[in-house]
mmJSON file of the N, C-alpha and C atoms, coordinates in Angstrom:
{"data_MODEL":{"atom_site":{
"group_PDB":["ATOM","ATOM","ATOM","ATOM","ATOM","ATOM","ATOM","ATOM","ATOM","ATOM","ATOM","ATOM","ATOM","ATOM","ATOM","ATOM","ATOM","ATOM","ATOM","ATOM","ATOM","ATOM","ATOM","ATOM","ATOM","ATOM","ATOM","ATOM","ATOM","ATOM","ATOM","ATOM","ATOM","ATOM","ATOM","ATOM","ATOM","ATOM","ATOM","ATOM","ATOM","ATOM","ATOM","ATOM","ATOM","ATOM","ATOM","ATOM","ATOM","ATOM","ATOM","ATOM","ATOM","ATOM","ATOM","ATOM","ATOM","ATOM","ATOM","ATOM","ATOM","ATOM","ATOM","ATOM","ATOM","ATOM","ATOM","ATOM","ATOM","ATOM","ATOM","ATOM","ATOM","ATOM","ATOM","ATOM","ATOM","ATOM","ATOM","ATOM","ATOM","ATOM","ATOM","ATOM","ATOM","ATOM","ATOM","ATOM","ATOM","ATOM","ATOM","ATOM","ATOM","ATOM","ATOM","ATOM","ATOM","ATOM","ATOM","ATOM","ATOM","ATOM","ATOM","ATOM","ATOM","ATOM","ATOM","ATOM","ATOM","ATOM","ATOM","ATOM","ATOM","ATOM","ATOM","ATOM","ATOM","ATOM","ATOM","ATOM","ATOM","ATOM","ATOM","ATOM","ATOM","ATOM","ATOM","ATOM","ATOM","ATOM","ATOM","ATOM","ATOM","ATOM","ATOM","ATOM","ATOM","ATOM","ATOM","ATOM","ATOM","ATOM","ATOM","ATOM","ATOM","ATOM","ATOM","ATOM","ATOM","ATOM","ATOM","ATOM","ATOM","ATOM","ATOM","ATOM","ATOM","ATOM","ATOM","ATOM","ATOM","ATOM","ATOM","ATOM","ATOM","ATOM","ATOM","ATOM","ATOM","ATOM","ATOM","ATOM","ATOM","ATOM","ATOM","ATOM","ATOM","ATOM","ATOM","ATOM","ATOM","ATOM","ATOM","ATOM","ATOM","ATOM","ATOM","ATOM","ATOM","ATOM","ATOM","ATOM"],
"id":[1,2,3,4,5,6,7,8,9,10,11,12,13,14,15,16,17,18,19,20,21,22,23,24,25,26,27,28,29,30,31,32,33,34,35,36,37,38,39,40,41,42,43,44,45,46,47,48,49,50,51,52,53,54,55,56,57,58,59,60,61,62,63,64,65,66,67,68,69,70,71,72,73,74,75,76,77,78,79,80,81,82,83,84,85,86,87,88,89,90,91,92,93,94,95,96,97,98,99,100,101,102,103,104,105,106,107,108,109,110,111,112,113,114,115,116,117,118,119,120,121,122,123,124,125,126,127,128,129,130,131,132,133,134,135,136,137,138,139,140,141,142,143,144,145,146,147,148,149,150,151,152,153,154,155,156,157,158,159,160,161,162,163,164,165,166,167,168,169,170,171,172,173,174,175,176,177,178,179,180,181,182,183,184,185,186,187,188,189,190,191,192],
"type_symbol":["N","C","C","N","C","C","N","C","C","N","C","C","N","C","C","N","C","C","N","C","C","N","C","C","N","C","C","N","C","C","N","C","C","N","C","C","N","C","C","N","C","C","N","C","C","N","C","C","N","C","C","N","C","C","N","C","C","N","C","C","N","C","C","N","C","C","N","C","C","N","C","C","N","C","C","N","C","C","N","C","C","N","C","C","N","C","C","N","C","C","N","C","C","N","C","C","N","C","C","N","C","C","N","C","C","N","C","C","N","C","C","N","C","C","N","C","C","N","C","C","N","C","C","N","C","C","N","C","C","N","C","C","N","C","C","N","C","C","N","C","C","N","C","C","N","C","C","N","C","C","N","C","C","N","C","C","N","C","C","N","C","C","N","C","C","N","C","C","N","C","C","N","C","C","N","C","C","N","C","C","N","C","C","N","C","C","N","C","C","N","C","C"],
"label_atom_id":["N","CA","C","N","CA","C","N","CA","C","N","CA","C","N","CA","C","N","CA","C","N","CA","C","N","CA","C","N","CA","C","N","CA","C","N","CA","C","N","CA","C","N","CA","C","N","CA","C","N","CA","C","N","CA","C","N","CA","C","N","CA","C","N","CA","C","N","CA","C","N","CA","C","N","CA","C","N","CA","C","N","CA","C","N","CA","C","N","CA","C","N","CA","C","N","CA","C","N","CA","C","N","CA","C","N","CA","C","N","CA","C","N","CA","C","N","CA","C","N","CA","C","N","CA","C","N","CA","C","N","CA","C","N","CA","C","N","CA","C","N","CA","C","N","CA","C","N","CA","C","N","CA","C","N","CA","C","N","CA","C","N","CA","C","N","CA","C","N","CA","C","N","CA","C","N","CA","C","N","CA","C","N","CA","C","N","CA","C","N","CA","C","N","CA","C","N","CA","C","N","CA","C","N","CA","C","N","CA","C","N","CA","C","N","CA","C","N","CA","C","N","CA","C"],
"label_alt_id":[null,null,null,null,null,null,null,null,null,null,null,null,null,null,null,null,null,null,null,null,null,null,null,null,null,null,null,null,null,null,null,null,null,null,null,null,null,null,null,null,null,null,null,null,null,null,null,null,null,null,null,null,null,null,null,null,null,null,null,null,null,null,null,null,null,null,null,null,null,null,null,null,null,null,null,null,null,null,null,null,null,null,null,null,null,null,null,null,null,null,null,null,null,null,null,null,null,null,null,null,null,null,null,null,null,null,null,null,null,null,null,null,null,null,null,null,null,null,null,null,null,null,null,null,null,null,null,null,null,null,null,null,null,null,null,null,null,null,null,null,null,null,null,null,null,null,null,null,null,null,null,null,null,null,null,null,null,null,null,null,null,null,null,null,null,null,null,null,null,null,null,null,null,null,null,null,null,null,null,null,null,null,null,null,null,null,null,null,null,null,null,null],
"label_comp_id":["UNK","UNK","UNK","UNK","UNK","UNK","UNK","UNK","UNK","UNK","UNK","UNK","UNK","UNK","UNK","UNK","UNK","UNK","UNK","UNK","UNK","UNK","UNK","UNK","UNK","UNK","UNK","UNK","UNK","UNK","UNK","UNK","UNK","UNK","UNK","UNK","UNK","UNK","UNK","UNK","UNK","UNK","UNK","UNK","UNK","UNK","UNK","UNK","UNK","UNK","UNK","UNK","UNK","UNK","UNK","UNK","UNK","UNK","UNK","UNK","UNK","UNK","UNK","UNK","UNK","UNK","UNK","UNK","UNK","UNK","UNK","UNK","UNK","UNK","UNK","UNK","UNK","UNK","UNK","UNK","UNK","UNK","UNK","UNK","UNK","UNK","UNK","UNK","UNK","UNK","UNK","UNK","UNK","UNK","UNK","UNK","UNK","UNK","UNK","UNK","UNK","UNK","UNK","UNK","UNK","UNK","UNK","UNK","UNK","UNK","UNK","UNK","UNK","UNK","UNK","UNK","UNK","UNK","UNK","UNK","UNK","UNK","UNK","UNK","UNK","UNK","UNK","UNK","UNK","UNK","UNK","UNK","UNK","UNK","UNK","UNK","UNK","UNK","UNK","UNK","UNK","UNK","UNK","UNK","UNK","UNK","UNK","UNK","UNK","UNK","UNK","UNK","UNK","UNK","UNK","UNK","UNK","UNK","UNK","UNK","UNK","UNK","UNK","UNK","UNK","UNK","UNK","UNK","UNK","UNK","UNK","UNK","UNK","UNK","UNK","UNK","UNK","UNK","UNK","UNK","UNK","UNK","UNK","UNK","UNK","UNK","UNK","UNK","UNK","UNK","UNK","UNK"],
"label_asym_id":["A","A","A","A","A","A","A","A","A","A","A","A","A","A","A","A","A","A","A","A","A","A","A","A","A","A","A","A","A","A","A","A","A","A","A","A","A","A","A","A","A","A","A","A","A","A","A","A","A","A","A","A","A","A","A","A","A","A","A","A","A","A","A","A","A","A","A","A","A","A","A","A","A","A","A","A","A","A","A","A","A","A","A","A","A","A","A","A","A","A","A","A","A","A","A","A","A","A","A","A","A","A","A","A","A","A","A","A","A","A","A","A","A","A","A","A","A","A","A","A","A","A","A","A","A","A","A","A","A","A","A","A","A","A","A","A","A","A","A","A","A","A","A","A","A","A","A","A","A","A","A","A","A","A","A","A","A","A","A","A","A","A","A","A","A","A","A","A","A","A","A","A","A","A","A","A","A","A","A","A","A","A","A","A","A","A","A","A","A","A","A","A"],
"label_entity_id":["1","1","1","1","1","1","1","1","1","1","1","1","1","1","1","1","1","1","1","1","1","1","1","1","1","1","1","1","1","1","1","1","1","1","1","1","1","1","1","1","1","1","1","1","1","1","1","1","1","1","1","1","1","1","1","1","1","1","1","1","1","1","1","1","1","1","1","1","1","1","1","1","1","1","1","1","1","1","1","1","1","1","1","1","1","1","1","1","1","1","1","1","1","1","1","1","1","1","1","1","1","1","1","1","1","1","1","1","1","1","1","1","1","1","1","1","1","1","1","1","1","1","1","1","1","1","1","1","1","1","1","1","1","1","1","1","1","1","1","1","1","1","1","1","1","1","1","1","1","1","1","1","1","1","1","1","1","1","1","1","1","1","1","1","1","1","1","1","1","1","1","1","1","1","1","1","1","1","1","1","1","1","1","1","1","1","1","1","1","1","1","1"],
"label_seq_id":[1,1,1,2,2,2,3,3,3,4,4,4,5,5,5,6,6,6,7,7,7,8,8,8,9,9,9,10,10,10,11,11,11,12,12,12,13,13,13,14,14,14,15,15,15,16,16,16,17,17,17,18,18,18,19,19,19,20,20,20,21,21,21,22,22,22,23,23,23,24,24,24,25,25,25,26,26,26,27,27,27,28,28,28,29,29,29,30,30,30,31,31,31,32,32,32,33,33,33,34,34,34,35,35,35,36,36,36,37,37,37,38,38,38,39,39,39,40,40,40,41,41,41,42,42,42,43,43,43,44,44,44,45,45,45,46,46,46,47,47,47,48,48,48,49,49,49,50,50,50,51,51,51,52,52,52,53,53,53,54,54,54,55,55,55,56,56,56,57,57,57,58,58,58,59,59,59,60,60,60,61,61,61,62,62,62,63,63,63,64,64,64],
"pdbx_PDB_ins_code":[null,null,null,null,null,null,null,null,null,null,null,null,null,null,null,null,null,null,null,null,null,null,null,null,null,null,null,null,null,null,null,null,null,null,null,null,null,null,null,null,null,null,null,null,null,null,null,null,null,null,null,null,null,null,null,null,null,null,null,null,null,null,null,null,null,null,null,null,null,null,null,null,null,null,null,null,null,null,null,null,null,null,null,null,null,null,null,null,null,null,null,null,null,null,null,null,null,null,null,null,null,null,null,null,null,null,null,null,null,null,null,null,null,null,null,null,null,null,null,null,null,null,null,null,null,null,null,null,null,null,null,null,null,null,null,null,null,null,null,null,null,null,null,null,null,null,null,null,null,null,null,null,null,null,null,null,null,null,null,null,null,null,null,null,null,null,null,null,null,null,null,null,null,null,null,null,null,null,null,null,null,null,null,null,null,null,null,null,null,null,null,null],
"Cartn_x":[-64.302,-62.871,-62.459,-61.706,-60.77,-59.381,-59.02,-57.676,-56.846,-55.449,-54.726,-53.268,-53.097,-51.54,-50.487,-49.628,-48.748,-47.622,-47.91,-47.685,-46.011,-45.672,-44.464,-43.173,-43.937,-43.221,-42.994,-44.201,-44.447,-43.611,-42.879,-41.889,-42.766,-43.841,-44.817,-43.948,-43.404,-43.85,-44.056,-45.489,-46.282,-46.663,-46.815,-46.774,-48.257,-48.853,-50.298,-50.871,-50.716,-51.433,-51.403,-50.192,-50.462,-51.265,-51.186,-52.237,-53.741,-54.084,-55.532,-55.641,-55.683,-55.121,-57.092,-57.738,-59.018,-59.043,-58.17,-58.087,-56.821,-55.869,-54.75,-53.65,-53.526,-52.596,-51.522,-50.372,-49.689,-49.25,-49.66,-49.954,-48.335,-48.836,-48.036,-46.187,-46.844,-45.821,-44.805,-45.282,-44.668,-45.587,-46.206,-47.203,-47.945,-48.088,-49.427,-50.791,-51.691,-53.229,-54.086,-55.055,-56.146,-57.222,-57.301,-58.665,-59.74,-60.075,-61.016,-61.014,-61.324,-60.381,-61.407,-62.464,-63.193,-63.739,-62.758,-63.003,-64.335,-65.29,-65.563,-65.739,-66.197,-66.215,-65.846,-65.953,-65.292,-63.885,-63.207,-61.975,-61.19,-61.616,-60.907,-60.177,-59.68,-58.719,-57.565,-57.498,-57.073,-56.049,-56.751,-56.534,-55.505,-56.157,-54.987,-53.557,-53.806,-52.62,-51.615,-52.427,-51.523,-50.924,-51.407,-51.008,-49.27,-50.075,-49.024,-47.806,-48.12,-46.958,-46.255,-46.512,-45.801,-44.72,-43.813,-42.366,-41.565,-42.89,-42.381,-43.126,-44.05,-45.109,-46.243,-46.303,-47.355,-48.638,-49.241,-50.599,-51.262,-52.289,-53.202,-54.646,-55.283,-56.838,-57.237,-58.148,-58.978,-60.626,-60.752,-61.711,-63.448,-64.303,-65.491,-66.782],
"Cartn_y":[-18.54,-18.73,-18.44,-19.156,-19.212,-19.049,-17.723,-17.134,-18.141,-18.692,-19.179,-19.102,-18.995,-18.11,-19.246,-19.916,-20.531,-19.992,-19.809,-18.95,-19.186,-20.41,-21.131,-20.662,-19.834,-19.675,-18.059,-17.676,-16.237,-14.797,-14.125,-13.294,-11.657,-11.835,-10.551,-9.402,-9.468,-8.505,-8.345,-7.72,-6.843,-6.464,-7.411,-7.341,-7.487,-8.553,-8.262,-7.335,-7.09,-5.402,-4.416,-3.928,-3.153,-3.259,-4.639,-5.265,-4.897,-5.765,-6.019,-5.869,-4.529,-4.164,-4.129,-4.338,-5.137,-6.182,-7.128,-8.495,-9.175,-8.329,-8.531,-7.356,-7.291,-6.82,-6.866,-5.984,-6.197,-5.701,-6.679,-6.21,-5.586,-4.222,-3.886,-5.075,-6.044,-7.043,-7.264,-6.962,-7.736,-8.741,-9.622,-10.524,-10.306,-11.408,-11.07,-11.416,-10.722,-10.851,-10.941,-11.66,-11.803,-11.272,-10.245,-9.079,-9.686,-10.81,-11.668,-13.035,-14.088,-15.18,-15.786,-15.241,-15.027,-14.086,-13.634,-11.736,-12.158,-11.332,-11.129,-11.761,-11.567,-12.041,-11.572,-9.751,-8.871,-8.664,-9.279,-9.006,-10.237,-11.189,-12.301,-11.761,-11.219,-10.759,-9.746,-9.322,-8.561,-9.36,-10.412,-11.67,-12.304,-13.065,-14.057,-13.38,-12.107,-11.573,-11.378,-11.249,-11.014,-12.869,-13.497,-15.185,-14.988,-14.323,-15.173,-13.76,-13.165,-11.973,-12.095,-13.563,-13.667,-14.159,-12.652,-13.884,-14.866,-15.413,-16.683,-17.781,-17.343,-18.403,-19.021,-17.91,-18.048,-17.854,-17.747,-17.298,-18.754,-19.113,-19.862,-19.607,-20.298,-19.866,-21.251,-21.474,-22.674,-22.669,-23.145,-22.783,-23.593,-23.376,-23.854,-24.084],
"Cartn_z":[49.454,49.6,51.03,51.712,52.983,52.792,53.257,53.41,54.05,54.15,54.72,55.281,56.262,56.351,57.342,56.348,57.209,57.882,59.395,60.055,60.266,59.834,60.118,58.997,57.841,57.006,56.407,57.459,57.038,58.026,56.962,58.518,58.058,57.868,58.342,57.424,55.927,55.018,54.513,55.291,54.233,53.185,52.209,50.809,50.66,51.253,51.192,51.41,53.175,53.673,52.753,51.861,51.125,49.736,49.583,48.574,49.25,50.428,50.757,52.471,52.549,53.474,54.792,53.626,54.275,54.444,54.523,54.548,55.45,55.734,56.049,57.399,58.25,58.772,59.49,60.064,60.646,61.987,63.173,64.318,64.796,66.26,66.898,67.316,67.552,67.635,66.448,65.464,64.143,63.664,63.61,63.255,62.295,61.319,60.29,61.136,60.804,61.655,60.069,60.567,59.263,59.696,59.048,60.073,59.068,58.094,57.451,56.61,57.887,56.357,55.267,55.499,54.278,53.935,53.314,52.446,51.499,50.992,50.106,48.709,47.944,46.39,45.84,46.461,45.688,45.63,46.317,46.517,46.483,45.671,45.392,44.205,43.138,42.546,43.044,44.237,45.308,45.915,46.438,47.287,46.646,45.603,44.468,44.167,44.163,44.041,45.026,46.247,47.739,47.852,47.225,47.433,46.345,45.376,44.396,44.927,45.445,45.693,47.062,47.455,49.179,48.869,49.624,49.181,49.789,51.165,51.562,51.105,50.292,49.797,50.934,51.912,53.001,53.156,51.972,52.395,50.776,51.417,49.683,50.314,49.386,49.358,49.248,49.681,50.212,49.541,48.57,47.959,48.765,49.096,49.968,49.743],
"occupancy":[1.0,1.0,1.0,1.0,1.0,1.0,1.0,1.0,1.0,1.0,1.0,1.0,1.0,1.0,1.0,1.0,1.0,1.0,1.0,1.0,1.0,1.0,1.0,1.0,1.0,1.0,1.0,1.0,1.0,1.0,1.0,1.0,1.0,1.0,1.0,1.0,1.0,1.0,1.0,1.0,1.0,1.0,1.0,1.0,1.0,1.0,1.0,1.0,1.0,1.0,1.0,1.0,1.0,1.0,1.0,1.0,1.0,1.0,1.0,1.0,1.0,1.0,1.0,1.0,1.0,1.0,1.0,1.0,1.0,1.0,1.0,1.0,1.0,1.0,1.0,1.0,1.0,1.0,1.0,1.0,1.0,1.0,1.0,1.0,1.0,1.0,1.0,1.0,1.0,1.0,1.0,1.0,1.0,1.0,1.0,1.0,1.0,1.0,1.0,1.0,1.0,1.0,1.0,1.0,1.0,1.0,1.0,1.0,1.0,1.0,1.0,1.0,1.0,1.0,1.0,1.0,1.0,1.0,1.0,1.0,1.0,1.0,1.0,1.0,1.0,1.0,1.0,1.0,1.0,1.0,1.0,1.0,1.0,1.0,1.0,1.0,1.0,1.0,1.0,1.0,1.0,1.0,1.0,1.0,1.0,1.0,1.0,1.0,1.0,1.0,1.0,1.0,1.0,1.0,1.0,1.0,1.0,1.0,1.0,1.0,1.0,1.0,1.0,1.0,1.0,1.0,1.0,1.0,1.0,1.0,1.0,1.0,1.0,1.0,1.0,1.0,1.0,1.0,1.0,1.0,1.0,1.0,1.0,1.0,1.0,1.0,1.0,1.0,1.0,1.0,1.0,1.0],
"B_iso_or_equiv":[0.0,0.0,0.0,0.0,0.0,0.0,0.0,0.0,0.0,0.0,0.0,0.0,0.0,0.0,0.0,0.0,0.0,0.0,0.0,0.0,0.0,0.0,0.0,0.0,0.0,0.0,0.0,0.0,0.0,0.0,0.0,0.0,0.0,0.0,0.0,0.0,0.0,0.0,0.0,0.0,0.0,0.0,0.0,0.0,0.0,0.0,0.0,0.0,0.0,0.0,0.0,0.0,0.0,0.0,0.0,0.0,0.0,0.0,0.0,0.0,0.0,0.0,0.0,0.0,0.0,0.0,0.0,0.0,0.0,0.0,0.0,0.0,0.0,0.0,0.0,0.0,0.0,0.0,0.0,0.0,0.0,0.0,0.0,0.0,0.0,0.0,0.0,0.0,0.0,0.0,0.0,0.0,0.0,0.0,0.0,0.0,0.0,0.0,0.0,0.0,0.0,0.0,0.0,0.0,0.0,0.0,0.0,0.0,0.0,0.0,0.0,0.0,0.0,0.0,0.0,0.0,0.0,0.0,0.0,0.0,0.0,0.0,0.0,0.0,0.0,0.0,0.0,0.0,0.0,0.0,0.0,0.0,0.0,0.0,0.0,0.0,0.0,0.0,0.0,0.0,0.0,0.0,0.0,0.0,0.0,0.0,0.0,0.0,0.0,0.0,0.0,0.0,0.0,0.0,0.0,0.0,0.0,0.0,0.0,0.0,0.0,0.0,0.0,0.0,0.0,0.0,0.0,0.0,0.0,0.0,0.0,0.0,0.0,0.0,0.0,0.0,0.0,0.0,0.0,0.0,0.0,0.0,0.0,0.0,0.0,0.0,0.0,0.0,0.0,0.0,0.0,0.0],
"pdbx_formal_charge":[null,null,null,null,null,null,null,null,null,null,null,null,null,null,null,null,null,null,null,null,null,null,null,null,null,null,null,null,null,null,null,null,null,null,null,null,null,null,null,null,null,null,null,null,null,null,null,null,null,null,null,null,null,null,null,null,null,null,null,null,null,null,null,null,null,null,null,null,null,null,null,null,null,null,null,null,null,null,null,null,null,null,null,null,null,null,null,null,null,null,null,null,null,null,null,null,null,null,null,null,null,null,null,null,null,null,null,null,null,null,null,null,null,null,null,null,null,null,null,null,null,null,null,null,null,null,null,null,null,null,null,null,null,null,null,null,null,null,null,null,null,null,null,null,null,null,null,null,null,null,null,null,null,null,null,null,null,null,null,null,null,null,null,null,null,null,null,null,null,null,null,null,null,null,null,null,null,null,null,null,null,null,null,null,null,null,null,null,null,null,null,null],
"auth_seq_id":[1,1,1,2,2,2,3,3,3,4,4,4,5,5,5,6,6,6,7,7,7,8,8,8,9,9,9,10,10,10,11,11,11,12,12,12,13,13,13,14,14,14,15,15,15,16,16,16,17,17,17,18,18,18,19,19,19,20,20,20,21,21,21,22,22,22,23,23,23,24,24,24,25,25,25,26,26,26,27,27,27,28,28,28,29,29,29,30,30,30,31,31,31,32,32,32,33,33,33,34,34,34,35,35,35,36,36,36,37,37,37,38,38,38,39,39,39,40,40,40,41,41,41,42,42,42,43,43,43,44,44,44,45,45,45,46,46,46,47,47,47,48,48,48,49,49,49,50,50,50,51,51,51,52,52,52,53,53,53,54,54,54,55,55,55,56,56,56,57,57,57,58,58,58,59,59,59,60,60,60,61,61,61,62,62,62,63,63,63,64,64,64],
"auth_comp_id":["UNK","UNK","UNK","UNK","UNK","UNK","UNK","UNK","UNK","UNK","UNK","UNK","UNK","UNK","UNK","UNK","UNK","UNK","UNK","UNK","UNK","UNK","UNK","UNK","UNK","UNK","UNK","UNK","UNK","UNK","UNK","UNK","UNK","UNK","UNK","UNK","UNK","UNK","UNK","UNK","UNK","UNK","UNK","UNK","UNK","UNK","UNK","UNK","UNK","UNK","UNK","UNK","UNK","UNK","UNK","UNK","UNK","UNK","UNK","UNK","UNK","UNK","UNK","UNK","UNK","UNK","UNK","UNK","UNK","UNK","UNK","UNK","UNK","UNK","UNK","UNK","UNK","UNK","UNK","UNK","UNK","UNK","UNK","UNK","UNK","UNK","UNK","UNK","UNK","UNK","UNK","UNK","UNK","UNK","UNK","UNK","UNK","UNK","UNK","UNK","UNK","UNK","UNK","UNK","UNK","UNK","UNK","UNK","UNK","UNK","UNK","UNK","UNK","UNK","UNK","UNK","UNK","UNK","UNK","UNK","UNK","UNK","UNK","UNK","UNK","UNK","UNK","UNK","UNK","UNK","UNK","UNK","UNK","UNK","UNK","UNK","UNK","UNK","UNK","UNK","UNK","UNK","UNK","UNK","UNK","UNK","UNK","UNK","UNK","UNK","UNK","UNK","UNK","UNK","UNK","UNK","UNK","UNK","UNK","UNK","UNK","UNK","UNK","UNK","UNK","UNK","UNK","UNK","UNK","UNK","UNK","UNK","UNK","UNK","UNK","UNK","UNK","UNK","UNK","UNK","UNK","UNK","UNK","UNK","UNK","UNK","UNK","UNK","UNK","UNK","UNK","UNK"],
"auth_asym_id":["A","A","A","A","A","A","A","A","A","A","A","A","A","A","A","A","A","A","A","A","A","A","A","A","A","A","A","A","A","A","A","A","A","A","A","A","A","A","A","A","A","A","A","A","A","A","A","A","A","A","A","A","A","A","A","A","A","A","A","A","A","A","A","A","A","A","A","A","A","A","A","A","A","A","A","A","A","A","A","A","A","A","A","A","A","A","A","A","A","A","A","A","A","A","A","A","A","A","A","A","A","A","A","A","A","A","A","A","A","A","A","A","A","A","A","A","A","A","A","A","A","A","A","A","A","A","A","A","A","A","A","A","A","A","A","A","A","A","A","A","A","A","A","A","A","A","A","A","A","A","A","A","A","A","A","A","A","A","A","A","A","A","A","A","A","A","A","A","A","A","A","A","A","A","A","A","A","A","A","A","A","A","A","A","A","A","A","A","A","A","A","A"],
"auth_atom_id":["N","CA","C","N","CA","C","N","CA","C","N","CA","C","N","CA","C","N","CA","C","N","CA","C","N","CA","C","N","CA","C","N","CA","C","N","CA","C","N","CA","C","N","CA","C","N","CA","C","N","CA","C","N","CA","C","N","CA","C","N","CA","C","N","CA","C","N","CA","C","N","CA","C","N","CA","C","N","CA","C","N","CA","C","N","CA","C","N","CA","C","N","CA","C","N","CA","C","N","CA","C","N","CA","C","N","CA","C","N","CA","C","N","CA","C","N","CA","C","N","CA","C","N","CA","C","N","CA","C","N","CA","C","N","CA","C","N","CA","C","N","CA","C","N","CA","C","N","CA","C","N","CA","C","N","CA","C","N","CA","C","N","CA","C","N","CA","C","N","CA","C","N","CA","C","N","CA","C","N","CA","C","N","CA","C","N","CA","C","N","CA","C","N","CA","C","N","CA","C","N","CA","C","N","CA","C","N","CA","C","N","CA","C","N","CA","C","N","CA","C","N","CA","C"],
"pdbx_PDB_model_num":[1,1,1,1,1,1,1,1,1,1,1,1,1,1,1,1,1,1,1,1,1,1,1,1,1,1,1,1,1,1,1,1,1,1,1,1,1,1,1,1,1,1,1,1,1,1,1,1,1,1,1,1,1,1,1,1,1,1,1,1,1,1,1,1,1,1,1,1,1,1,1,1,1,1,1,1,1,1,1,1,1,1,1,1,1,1,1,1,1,1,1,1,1,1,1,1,1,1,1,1,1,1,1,1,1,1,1,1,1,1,1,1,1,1,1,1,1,1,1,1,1,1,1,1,1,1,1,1,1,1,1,1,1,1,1,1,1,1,1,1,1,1,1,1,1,1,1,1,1,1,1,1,1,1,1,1,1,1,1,1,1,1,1,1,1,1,1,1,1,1,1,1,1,1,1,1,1,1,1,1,1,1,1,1,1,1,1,1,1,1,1,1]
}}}
């Protein structure tokens, strides 16, 4: 799976980081940063949830 973050729609809160906060952060600037855009296997139920919990609808998964 490939993390995806439309950067155009996303105003950086944090709802993931505190979800998957190995997968996701929020830089000094304000900005979302993807410290992995392909997390794990283990943390694809982690993940799905930081998708369906964006409340700009900015982040999907790209399956590979």
């Amino acid at each position: 799976m490939r993390v995806v973050v439309d950067y155009d729609l996303c105003e950086s809160n944090a709802v993931c980081v505190r979800l998957v906060p190995e997968v996701f952060e929020v830089r000094d600037d304000d900005r979302l940063r993807l410290k992995q855009e392909r997390p794990p296997e283990a943390l694809r139920a982690r993940v799905e949830e930081a998708v369906r919990r964006c409340p700009k609808r900015a982040l999907s998964l790209v399956e590979r």
